[in-house]
Every structure is written in structure tokens, then in C-alpha cells.
LUMKOLTOR-344685 format. One record per atom (N, C-alpha, C, O): residue number from 1; atom name; x, y, z negated; chain. Coordinates in pm, 1 decimal, padded with zeros to 6 digits. Each point is the difference from the previous one (the first is absolute). Example, Ala and Ser with C-alpha at 12.3 -4.5 7.8 and 13.67 -1.06 7.14 Angstrom:
# LUMKOLTOR-344685
  nr atom        u        v        w kette
   1    N  01319.0 -00569.0 -00780.0     A
   1   CA -00089.0  00119.0  00000.0     A
   1    C  00090.0  00120.0  00000.0     A
   1    O  00103.6 -00001.9 -00066.5     A
   2    N -00138.6  00106.9  00138.5     A
   2   CA  00082.0  00119.0 -00006.0     A
   2    C -00077.0  00109.0 -00073.0     A
   2    O  00050.9  00110.8 -00016.9     A
***
This chain:
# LUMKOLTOR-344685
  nr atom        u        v        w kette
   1    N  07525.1 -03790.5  05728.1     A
   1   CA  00060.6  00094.4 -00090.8     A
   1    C -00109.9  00067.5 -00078.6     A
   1    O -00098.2  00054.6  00050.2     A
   2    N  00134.6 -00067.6 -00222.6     A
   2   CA -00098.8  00106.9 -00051.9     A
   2    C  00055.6  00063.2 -00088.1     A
   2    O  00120.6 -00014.1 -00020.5     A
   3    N -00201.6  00102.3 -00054.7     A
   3   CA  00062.4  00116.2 -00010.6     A
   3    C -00045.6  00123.7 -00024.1     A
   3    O -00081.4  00005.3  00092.3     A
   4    N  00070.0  00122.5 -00159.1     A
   4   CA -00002.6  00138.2  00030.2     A
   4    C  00116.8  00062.3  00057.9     A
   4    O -00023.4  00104.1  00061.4     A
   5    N  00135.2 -00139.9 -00065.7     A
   5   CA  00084.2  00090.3  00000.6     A
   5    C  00055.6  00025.4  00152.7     A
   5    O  00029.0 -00100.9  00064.3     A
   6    N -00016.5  00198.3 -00017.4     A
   6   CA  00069.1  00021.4  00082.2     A
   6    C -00137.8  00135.5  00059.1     A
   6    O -00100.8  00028.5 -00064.7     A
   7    N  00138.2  00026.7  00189.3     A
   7   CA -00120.6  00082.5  00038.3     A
   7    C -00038.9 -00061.6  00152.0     A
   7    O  00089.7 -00063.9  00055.1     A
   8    N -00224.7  00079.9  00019.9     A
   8   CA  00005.1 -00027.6  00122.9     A
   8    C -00083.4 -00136.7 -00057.4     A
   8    O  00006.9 -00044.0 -00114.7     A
   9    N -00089.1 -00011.6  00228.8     A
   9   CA -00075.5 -00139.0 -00017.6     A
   9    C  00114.3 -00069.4  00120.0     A
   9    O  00076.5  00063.5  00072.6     A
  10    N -00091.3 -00186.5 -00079.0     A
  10   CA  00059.2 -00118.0  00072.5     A
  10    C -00069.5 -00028.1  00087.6     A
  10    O -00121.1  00011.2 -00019.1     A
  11    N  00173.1 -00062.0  00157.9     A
  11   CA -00078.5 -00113.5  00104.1     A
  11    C -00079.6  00108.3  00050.7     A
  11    O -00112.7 -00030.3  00038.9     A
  12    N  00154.0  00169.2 -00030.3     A
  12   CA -00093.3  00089.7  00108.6     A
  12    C -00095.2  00062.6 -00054.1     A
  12    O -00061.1  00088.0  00060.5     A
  13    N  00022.9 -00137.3 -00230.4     A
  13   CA -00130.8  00057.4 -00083.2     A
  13    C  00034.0  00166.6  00015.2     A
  13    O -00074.6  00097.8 -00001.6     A
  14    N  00181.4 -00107.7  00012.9     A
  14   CA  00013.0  00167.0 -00018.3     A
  14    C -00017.5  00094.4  00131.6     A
  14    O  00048.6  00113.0  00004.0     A
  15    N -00153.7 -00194.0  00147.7     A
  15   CA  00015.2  00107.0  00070.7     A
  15    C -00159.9  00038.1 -00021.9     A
  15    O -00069.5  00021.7  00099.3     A
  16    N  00007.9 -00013.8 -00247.0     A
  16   CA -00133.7  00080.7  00009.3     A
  16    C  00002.4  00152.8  00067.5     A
  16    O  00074.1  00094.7 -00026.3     A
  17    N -00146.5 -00102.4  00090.9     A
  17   CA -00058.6  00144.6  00007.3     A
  17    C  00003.0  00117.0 -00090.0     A
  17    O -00055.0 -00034.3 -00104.6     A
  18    N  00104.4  00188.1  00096.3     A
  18   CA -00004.5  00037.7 -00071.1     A
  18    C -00039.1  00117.4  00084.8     A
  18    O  00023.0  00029.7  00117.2     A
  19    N -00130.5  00062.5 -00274.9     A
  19   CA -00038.0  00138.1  00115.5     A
  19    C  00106.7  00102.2  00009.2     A
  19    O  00064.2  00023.1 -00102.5     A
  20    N -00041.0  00030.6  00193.3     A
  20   CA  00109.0  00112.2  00003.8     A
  20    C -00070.8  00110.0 -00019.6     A
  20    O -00106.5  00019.0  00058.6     A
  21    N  00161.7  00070.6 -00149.0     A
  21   CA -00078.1  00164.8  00022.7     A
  21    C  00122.7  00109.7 -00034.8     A
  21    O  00110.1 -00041.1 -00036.5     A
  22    N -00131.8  00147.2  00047.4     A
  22   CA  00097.0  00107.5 -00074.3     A
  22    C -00009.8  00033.1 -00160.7     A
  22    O -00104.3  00023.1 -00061.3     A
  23    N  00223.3 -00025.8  00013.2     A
  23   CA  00004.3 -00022.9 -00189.5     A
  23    C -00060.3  00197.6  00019.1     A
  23    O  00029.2  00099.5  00066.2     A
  24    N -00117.3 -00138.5 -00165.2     A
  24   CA -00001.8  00141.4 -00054.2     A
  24    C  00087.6  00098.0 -00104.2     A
  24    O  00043.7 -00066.6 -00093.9     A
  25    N -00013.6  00184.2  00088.5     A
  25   CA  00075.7  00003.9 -00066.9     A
  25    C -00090.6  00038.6 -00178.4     A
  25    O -00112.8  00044.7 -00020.9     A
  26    N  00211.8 -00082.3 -00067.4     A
  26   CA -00030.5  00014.2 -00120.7     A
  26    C -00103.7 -00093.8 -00042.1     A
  26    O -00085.5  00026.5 -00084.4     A
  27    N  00099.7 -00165.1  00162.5     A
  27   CA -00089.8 -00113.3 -00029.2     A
  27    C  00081.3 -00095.2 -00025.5     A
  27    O  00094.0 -00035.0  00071.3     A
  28    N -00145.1 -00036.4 -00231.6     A
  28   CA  00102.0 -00050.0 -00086.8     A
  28    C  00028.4 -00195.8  00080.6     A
  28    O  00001.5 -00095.7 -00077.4     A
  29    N  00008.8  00084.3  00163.6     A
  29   CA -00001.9 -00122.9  00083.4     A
  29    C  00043.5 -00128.6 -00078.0     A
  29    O -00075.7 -00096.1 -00013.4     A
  30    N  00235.5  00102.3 -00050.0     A
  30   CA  00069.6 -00022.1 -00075.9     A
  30    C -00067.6 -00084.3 -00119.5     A
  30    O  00014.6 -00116.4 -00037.4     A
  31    N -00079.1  00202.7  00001.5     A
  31   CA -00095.6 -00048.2 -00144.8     A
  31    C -00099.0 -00083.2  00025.7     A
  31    O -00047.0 -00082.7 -00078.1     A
  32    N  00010.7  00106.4  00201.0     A
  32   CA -00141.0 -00092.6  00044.1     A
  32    C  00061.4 -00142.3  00036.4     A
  32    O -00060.0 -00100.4 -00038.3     A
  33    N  00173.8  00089.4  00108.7     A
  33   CA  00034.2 -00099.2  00060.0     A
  33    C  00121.2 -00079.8 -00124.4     A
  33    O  00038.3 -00114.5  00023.9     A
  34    N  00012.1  00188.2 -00151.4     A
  34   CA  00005.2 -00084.1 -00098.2     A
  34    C -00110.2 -00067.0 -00062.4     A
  34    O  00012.4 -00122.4 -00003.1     A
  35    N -00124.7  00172.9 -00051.3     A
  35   CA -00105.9 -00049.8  00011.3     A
  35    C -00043.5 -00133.2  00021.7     A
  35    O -00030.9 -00089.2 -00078.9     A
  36    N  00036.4  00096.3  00242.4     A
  36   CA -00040.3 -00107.7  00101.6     A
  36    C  00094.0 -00102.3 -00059.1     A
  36    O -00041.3 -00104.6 -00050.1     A
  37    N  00158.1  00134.6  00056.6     A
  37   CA  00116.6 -00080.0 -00014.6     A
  37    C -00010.4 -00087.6 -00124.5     A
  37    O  00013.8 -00121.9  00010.3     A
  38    N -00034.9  00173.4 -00113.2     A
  38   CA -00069.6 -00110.9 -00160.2     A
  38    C -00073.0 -00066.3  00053.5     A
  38    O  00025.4 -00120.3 -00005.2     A
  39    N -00138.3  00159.9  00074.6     A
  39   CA -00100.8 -00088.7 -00031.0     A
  39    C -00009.2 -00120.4  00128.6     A
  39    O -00081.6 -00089.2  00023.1     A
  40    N  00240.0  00146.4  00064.2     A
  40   CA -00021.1 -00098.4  00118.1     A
  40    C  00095.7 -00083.0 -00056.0     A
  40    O  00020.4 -00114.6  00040.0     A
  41    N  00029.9  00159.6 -00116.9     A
  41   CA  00135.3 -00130.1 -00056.2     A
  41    C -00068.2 -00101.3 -00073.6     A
  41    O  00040.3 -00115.5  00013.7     A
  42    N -00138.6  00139.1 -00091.1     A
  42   CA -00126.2 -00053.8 -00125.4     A
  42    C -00047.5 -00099.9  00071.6     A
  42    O  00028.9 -00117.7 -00021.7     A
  43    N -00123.8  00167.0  00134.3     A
  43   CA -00030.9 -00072.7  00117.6     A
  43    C  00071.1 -00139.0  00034.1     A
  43    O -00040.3 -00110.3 -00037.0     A
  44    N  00151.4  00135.7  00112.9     A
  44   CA  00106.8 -00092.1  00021.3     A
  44    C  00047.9 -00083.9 -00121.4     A
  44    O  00027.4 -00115.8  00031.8     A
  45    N -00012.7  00141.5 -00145.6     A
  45   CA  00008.2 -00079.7 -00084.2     A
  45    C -00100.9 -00113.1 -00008.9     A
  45    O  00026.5 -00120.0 -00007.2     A
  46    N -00151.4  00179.6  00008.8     A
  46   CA -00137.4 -00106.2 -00014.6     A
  46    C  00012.1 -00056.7  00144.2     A
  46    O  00032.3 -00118.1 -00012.7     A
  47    N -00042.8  00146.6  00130.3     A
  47   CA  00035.8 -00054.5  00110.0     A
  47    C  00074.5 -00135.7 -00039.0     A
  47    O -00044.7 -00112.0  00024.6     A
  48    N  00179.7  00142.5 -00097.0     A
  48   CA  00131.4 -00100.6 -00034.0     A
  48    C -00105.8 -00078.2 -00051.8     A
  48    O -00069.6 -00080.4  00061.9     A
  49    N  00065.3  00104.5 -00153.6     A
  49   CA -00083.0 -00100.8 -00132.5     A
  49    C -00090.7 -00073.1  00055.8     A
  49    O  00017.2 -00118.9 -00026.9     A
  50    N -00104.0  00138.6  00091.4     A
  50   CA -00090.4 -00098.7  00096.7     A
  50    C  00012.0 -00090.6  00091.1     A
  50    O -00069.0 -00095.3  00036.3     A
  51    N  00208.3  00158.7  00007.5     A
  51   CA  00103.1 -00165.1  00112.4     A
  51    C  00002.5  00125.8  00118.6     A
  51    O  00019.9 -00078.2  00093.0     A
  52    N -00023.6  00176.9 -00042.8     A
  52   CA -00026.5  00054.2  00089.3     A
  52    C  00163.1  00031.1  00006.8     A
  52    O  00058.7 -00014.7 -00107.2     A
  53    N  00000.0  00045.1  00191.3     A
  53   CA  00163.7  00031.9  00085.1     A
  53    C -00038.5  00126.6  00055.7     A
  53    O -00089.2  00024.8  00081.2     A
  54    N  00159.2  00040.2 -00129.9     A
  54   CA  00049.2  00144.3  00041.3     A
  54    C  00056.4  00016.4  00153.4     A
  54    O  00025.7  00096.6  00071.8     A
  55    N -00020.7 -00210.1 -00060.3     A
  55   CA -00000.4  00009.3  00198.8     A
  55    C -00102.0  00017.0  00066.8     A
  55    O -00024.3  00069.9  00098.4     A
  56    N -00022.4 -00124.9 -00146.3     A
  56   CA -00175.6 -00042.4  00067.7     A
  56    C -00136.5  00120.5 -00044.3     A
  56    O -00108.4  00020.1  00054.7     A
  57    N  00179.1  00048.9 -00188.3     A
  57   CA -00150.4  00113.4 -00060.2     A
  57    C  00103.9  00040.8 -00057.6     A
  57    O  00091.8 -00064.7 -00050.2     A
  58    N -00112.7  00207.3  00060.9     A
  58   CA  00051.3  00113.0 -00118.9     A
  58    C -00049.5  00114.5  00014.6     A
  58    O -00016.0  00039.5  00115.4     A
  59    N -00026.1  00054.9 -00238.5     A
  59   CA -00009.8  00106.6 -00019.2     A
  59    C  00082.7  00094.1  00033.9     A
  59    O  00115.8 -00041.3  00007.0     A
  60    N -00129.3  00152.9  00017.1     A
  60   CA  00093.5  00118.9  00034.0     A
  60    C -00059.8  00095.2 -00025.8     A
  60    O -00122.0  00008.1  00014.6     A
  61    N  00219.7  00114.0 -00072.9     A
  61   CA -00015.5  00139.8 -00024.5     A
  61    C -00023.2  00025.9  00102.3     A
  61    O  00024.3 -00074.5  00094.9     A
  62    N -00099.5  00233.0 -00082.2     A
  62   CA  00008.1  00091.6  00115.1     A
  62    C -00069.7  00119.3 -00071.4     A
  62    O  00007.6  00011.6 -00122.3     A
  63    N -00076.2  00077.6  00200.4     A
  63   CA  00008.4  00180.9 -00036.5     A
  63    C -00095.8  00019.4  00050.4     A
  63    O  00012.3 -00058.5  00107.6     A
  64    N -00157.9  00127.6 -00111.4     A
  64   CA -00075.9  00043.0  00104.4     A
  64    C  00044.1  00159.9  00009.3     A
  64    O  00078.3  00065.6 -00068.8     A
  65    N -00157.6 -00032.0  00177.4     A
  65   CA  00022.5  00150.4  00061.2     A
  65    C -00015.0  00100.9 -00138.3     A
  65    O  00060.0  00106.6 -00013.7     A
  66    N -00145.5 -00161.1 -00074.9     A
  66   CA -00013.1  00091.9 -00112.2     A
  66    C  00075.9  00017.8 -00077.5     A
  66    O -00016.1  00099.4 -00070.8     A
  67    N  00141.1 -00191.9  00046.3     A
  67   CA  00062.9 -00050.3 -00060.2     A
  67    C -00022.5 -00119.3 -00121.0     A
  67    O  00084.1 -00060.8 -00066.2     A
  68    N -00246.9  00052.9  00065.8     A
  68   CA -00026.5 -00167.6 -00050.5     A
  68    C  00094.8 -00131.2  00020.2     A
  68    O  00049.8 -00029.9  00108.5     A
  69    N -00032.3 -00044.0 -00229.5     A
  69   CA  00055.4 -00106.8  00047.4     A
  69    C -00103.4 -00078.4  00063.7     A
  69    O -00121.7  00017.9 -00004.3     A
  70    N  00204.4 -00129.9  00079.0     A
  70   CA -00097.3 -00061.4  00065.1     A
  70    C  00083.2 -00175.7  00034.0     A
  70    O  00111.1 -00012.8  00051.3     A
  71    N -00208.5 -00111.9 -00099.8     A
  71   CA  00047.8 -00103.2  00017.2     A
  71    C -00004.2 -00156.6  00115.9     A
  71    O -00072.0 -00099.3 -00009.9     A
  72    N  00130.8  00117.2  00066.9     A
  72   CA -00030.2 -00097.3  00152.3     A
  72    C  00045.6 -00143.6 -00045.5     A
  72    O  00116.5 -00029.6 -00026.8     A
  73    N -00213.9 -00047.2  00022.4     A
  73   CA  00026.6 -00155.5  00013.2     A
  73    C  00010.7 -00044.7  00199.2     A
  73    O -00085.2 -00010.0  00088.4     A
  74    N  00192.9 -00001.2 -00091.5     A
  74   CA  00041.9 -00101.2  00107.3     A
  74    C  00024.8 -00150.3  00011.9     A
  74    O  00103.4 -00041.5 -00052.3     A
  75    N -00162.2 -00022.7  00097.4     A
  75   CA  00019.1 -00137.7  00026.3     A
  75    C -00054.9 -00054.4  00131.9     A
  75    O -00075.5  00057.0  00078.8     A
  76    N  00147.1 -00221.0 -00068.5     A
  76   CA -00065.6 -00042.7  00076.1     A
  76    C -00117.2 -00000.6  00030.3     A
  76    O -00040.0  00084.3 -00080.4     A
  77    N -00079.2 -00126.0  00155.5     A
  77   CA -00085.2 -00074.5 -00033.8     A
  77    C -00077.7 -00080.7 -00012.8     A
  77    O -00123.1 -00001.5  00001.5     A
  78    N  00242.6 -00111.7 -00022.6     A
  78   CA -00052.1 -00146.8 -00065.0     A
  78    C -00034.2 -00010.8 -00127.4     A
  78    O -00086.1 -00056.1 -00067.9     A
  79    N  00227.8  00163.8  00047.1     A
  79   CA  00030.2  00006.1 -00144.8     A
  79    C -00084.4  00115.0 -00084.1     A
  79    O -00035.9 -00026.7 -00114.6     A
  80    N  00004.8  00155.9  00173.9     A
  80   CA -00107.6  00022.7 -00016.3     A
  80    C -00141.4  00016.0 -00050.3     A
  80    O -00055.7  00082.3 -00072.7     A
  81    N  00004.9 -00228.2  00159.9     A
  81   CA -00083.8 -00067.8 -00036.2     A
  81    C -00021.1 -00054.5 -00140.0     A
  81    O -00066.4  00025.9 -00100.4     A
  82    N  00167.6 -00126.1  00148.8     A
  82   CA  00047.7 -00072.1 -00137.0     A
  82    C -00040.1  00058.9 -00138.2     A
  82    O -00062.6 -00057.1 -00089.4     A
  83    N  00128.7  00225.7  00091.9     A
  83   CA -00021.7  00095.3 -00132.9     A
  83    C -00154.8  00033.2 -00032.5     A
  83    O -00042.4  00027.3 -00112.3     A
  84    N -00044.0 -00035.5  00245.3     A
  84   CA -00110.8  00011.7  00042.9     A
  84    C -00074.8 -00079.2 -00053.3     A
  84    O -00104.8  00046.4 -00045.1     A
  85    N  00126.1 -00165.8  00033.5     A
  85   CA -00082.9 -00134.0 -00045.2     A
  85    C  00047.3 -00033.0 -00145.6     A
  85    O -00058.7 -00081.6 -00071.0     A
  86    N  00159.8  00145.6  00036.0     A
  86   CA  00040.6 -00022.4 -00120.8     A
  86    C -00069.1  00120.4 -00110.3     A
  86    O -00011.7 -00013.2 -00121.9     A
  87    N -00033.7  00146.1  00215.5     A
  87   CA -00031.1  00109.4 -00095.9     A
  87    C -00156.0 -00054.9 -00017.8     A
  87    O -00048.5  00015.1 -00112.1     A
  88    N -00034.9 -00078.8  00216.3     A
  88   CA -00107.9 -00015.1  00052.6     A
  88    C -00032.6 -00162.1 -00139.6     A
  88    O -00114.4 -00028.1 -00035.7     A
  89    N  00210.0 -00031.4 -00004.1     A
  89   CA -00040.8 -00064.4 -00112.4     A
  89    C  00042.1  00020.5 -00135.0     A
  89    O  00003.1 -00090.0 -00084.0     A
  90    N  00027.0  00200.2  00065.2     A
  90   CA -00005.2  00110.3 -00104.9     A
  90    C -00136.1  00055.3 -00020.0     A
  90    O -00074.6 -00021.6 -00095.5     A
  91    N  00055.6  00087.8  00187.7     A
  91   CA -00141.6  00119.0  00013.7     A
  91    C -00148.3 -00110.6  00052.5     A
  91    O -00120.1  00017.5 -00020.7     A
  92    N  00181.2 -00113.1  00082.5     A
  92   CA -00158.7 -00114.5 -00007.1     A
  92    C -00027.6  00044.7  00143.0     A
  92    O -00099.4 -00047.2  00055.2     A
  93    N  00191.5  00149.6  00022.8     A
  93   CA -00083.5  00020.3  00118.5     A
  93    C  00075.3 -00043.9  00155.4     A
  93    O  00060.0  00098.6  00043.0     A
  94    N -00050.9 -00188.6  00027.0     A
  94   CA  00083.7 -00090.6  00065.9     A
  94    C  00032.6  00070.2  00131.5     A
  94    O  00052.5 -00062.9  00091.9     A
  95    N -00088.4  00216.4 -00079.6     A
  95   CA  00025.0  00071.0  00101.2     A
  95    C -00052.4 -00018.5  00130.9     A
  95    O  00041.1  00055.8  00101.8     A
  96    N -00117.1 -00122.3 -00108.8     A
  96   CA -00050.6 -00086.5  00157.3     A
  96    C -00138.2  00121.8 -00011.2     A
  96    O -00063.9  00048.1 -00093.5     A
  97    N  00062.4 -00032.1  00251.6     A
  97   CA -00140.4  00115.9  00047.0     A
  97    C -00103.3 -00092.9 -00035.8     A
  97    O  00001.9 -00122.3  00014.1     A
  98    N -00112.8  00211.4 -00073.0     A
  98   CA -00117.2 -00064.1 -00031.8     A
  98    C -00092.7 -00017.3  00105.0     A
  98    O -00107.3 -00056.6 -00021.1     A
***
């Protein structure tokens, strides 16, 4: 299945870790985590476009304590990788420890 639409990742991507804290008050959270939300949808689009499945890698909104947005790539990682070796012959640098 691919896709943006719907909310939540597929196949379990969605049990990342997230930090818990107490919202402060008069901290604009909302705004930060629309934010996140453009540029994680943007994300996922180029994800699409490259052959990558929204099951396997997706971006997600989230909020930090400050109320910063903030953006979590979840994926496998085979698949991962994959994005890994693919960014790594873009930039010339193949990710392997020197």
C-alpha cells in the first residue's frame, strides 16, 4: 500500500518511541507540530517518488517539549539502509566507517 493519506504508519512503524513530558502552558505546540506536518508530508512524497512504500519508511509529525516541531523517520532497517545507500550515492559518501 502507498500513499499519504490516512494517519498512523503501517506494519507496526508506528510503535516509535516518543518522549513524554508535561505541555507547558501558553506553549504554541499546535503550530510547531503543523510545521512538522508539511514538511513530513513533502518528505513522504519524495520517499513515494523514489520506489520507497509508506509501509516500510515514513515521516511523521510530532512536538518537542518547547513546542518545536519535530520530524521522525521510521522504518525498517533493510529498508532503511536501502535510503542509506541511495542518499550515500547522491553525496559520493557510501556511509561505511572509515
Amino acid at each position: 500500500m502507498s500513499g499519504i493519506e490516512g494517519e498512523g504508519l503501517y506494519d507496526g512503524l508506528d510503535a516509535v518511541e516518543v518522549d513524554v513530558g508535561l505541555w507547558s502552558p501558553g506553549v504554541d505546540y499546535l503550530a510547531g507540530w503543523r510545521e512538522a506536518r508539511v514538511v513530513a508530508d513533502r518528505l513522504n512524497r519524495a520517499l513515494l517518488a523514489a520506489g520507497f512504500e509508506l509501509s516500510e519508511l515514513r515521516a511523521t509529525a510530532a512536538t518537542a517539549g518547547d513546542g518545536r516541531g519535530v520530524v521522525r523517520l521510521a522504518g525498517w532497517p533493510g529498508v532503511v539502509d536501502r535510503l542509506a545507500r541511495c542518499l550515500g550515492r547522491v553525496t559520493g559518501d557510501d556511509g561505511e566507517p572509515t
